[in-house]
GULUM-787466 format. One record per residue (C-alpha): x, y, z; residue number from 1; residue in one letter. Coordinates in nm, 2 decimals. Layout:
% residues N
{{X,Y,Z},NUM,'A'},
...
END
This chain:
% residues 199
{{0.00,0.00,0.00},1,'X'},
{{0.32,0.24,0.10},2,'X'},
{{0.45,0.11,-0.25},3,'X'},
{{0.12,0.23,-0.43},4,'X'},
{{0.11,0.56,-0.25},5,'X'},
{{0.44,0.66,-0.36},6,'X'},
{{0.36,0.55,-0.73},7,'X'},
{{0.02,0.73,-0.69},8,'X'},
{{0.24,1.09,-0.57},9,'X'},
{{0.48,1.05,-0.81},10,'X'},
{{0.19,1.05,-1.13},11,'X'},
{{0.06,1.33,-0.95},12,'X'},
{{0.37,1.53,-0.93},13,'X'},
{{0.47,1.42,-1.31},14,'X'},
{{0.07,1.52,-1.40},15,'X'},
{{0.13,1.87,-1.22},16,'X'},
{{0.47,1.94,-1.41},17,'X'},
{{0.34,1.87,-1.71},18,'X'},
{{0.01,2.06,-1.68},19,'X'},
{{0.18,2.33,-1.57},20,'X'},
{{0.42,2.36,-1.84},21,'X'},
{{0.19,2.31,-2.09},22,'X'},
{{-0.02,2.58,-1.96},23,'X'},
{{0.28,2.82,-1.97},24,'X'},
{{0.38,2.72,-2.33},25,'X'},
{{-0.01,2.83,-2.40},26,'X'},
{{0.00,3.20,-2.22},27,'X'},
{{0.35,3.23,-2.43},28,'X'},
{{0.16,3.13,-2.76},29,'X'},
{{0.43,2.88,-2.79},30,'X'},
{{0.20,2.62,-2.93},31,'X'},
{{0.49,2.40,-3.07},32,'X'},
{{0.63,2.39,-2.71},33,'X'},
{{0.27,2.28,-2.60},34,'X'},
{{0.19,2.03,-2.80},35,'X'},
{{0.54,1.87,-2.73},36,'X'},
{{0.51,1.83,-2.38},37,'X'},
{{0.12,1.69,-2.42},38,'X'},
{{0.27,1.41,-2.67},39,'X'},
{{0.53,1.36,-2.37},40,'X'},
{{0.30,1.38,-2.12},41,'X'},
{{0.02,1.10,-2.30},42,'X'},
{{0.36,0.87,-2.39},43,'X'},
{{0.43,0.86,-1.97},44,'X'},
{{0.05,0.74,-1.98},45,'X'},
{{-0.06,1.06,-1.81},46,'X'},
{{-0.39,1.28,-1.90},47,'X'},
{{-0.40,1.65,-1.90},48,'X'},
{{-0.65,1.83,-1.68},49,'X'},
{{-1.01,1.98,-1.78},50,'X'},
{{-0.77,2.34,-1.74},51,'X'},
{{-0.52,2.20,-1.93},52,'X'},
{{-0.72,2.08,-2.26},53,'X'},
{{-0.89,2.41,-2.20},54,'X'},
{{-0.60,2.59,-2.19},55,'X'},
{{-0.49,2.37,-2.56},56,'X'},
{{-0.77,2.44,-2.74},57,'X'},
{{-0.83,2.81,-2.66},58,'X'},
{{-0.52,2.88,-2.73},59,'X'},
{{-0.52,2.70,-3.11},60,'X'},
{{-0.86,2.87,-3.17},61,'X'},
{{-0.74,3.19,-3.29},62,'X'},
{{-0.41,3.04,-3.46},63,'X'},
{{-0.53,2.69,-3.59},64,'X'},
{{-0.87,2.66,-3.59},65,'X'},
{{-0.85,2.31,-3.72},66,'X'},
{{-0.58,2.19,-3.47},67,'X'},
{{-0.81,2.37,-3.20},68,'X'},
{{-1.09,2.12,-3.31},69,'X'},
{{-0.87,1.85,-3.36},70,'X'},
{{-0.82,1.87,-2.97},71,'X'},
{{-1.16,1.95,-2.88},72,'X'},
{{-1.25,1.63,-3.09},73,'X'},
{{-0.94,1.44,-2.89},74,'X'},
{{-1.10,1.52,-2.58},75,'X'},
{{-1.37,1.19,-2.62},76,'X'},
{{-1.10,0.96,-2.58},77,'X'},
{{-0.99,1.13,-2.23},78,'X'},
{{-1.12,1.09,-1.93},79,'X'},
{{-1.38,1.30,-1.72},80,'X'},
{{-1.13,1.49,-1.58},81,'X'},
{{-1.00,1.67,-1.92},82,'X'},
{{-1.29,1.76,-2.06},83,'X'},
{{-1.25,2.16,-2.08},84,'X'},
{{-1.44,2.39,-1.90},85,'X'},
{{-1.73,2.59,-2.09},86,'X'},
{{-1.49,2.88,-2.13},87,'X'},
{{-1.27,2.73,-2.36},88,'X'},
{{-1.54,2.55,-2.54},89,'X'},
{{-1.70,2.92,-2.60},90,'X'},
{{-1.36,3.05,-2.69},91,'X'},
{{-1.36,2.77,-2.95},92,'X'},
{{-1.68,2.88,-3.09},93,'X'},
{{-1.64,3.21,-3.09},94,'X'},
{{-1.31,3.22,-3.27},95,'X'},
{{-1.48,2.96,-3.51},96,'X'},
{{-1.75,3.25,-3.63},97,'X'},
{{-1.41,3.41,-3.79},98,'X'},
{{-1.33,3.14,-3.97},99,'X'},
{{-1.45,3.07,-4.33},100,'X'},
{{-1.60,2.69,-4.22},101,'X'},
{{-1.81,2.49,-4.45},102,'X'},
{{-2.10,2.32,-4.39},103,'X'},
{{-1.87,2.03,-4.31},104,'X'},
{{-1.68,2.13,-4.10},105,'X'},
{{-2.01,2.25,-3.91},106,'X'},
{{-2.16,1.96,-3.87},107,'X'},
{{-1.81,1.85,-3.77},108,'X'},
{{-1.81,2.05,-3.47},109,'X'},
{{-2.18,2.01,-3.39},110,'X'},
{{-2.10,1.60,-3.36},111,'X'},
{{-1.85,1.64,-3.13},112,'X'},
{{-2.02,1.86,-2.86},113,'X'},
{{-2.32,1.61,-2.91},114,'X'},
{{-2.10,1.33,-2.87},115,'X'},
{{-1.95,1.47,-2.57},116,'X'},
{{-2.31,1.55,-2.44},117,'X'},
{{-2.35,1.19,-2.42},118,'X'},
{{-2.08,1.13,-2.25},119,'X'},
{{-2.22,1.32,-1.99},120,'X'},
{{-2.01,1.68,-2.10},121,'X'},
{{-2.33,1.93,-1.97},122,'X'},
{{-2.38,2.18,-2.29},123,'X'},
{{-2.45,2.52,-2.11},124,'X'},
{{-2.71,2.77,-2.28},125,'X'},
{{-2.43,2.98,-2.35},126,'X'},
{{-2.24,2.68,-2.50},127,'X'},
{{-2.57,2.60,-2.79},128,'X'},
{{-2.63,3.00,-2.83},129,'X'},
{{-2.27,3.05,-2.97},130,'X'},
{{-2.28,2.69,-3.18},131,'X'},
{{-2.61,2.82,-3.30},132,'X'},
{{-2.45,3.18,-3.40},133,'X'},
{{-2.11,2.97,-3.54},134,'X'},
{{-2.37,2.82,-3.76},135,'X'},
{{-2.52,3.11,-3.86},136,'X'},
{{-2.28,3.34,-3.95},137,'X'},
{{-2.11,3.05,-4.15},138,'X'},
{{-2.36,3.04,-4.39},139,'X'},
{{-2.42,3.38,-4.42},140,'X'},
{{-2.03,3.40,-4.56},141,'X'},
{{-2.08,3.10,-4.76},142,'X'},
{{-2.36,3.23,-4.92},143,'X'},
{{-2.16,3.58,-4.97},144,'X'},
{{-1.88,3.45,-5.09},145,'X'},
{{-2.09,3.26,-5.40},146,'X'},
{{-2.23,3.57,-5.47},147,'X'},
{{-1.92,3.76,-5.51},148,'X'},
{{-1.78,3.47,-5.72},149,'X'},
{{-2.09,3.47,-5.94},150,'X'},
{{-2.06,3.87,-5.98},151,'X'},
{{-1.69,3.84,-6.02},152,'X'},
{{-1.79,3.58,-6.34},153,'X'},
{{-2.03,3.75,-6.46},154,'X'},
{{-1.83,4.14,-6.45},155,'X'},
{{-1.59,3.89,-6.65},156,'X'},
{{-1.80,3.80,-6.92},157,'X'},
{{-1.93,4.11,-6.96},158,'X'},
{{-1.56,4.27,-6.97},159,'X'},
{{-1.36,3.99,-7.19},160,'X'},
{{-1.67,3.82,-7.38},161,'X'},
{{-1.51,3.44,-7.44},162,'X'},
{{-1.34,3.46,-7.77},163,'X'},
{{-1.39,3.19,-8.07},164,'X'},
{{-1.31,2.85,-7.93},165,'X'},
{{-1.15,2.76,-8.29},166,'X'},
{{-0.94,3.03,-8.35},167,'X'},
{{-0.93,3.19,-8.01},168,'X'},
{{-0.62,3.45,-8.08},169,'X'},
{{-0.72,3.50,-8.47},170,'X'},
{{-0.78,3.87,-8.60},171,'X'},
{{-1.16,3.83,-8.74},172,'X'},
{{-1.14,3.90,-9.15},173,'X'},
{{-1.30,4.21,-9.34},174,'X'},
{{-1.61,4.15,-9.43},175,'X'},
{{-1.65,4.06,-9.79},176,'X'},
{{-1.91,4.22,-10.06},177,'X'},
{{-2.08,3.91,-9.98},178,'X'},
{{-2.12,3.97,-9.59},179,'X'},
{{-2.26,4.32,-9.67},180,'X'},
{{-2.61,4.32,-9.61},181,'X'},
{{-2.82,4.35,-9.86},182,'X'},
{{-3.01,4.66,-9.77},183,'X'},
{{-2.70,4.84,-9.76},184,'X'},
{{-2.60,4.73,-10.08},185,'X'},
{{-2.96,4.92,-10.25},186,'X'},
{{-2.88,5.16,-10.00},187,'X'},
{{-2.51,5.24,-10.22},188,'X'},
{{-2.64,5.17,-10.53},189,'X'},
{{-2.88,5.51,-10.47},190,'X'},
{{-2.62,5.70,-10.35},191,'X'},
{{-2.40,5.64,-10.64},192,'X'},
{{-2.75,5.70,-10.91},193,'X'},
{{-2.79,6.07,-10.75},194,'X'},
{{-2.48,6.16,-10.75},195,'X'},
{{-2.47,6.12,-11.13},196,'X'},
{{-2.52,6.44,-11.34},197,'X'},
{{-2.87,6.48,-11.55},198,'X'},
{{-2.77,6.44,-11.89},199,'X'},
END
């Protein structure tokens, strides 16, 4: 029991160093640093704490969104105790309603908060009211940005009509007598008539 007590202090300590360094890395936006010492830190068969994944993915949010969810998504595969807390879960959010996200990647995110609802993860209000505004605003960009691509296609078209798929770079030929419309044909032929003296 002694034996198990001092194996038991000595994952604690190790847990503590780590957490603690990893949480440093974070406030210095040394995200390399970071994720080094979590890949040491899950080798020693050790789990990060609820502040520590919190720490991870608030800190990614703003830099790499999609190694921020990458972690949040990591987080089903940890125990209770590193779930993050609803701050960094909003900070996730709320960093993701700058991001240009598709529909995907959406529904991505929506999975995972569901998933870890089931785990037992409580979704605050405040938690669903930023997903539902992530959601919203996501859309609204996607939507904008096909609109600006269709205006910028069709301003195009209008601009550079598409030249002659055969001959794309050819200079068009003079019209021949034969290309002259007819009317404008009669239309010389009287010209030429009056301008001839009475005899």
């Amino acid at each position: 029991e002694v034996e198990y007590e001092a194996e038991e202090a000595a994952r604690w300590q190790a847990t503590l160093g780590y957490d603690t360094a990893i949480q440093q890395a974070c406030v210095a936006s040394d995200l390399p640093r970071a994720m080094g010492s979590l890949q040491q830190m899950m080798g020693d068969g050790l789990h990060p704490s609820s502040a520590t994944m919190g720490e991870l993915i608030a800190a990614h949010a703003s830099q790499r969104f999609d190694k921020a969810y990458k972690l949040l998504a990591h987080t089903l595969e940890l125990p209770e105790s590193s779930m993050p807390p609803e701050t960094a879960v909003i900070r996730f959010l709320t960093a993701g309603r700058e991001q240009p996200l598709s529909e995907e990647m959406v529904q991505a995110i929506g999975a995972v908060l569901s998933s870890l609802h089931e785990r037992g993860y409580i979704l605050t209000q405040a938690m669903k009211d930023e997903y539902k505004a992530l959601r919203a605003e996501a859309q609204e960009r996607r939507e904008a940005a096909a609109e600006m691509e269709r205006m910028r296609l069709e301003f195009q078209g209008v601009k550079s009509p598409p030249a002659s798929p055969s001959s794309p770079a050819a200079p068009q030929p003079e019209p021949q007598e034969d290309d002259v419309p007819r009317w404008k044909q009669m239309l010389a032929q009287k010209t030429q008539a009056a301008a001839q003296p009475e005899p």
